[in-house]
C-alpha positions in Angstrom: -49.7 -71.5 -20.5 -50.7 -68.3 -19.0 -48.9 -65.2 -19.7 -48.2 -62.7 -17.4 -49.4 -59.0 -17.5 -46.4 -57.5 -16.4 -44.2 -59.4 -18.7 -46.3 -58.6 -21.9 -46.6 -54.9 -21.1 -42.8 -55.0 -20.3 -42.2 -56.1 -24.0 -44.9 -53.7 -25.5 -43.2 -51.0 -23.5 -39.4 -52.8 -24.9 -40.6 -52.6 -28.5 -42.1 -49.2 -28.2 -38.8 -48.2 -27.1 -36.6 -49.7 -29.7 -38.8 -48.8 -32.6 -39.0 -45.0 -31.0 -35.3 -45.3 -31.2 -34.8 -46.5 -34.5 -36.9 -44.3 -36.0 -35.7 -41.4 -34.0 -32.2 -42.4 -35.4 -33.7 -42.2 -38.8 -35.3 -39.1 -38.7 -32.8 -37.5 -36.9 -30.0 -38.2 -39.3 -32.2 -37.2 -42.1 -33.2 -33.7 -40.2 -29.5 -32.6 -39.1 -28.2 -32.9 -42.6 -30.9 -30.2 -43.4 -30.1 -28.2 -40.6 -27.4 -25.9 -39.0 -25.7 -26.0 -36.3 -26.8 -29.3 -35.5 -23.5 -32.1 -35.0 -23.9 -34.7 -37.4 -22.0 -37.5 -36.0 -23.0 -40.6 -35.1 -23.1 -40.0 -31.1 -24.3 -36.4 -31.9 -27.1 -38.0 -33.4 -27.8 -40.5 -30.7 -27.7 -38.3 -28.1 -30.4 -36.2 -29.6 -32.3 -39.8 -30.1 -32.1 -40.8 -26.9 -33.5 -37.2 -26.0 -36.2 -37.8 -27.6 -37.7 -40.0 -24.5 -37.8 -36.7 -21.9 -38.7 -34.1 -24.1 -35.5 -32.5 -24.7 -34.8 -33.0 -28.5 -33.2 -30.4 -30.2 -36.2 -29.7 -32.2 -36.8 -26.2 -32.4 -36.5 -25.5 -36.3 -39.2 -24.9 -38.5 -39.1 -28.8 -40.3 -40.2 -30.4 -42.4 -40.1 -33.1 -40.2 -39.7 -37.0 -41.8 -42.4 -39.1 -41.1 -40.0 -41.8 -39.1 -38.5 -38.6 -36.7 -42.6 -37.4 -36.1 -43.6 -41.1 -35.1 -40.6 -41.1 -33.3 -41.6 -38.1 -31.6 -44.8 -39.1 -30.1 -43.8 -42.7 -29.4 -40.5 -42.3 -27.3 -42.1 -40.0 -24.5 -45.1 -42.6 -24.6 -42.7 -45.2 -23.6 -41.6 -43.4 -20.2 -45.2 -43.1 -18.8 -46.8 -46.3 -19.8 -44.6 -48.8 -17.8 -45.2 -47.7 -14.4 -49.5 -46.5 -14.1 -50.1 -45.8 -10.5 -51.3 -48.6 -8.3 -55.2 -47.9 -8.3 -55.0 -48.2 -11.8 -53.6 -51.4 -12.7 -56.0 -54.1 -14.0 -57.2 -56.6 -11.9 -56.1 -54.6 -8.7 -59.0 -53.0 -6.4 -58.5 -49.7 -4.7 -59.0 -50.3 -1.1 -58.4 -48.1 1.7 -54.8 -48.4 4.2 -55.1 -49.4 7.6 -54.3 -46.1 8.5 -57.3 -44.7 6.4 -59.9 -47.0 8.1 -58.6 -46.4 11.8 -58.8 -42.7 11.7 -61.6 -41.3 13.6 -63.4 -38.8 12.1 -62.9 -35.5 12.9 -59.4 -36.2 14.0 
């Protein structure tokens, strides 16, 4: 049975995603109860998690930072850009030039 390419990057990408937010959970729980001013709920907690993923993580103190919240950190954004590479850099596709391209005279 072949496997798709699409499908097994799509559940790379997945699990990336729900370790990033797992761990982000962890770390972030463990961080706020150090810090102030911070909410420490639950949803206060998963908000900043799920913040994690476009950069916007209220992570401005000085840490120390847990080891699960820093691989969190560097994993979640990860997850945003790998999905979706450009078309010319997919594997197995060939760039080729659009109609329009090749019809163009030159100097026009």
């Amino acid at each position: 049975m072949r496997v798709n390419g699409a499908l097994v990057r799509g559940l790379i990408v997945l699990g990336c995603a729900a370790t990033s937010l797992i761990l982000g959970y962890i770390g972030l729980r463990t961080f706020v109860l150090h810090q102030a001013g911070l909410g420490r709920s639950w949803v206060d907690i998963l908000f900043a998690d799920v913040q994690l993923f476009v950069l916007q993580a209220p992570l401005n103190g000085p840490g120390p930072y847990s080891l699960p919240l820093q691989i969190a950190r560097f994993l979640a954004p990860g997850t945003t850009i790998v999905p979706n590479p450009p078309d010319d850099l997919r594997a197995g596709q060939r760039v080729r030039p659009s109609r329009a391209d090749s019809a163009a005279a030159p100097g026009s």
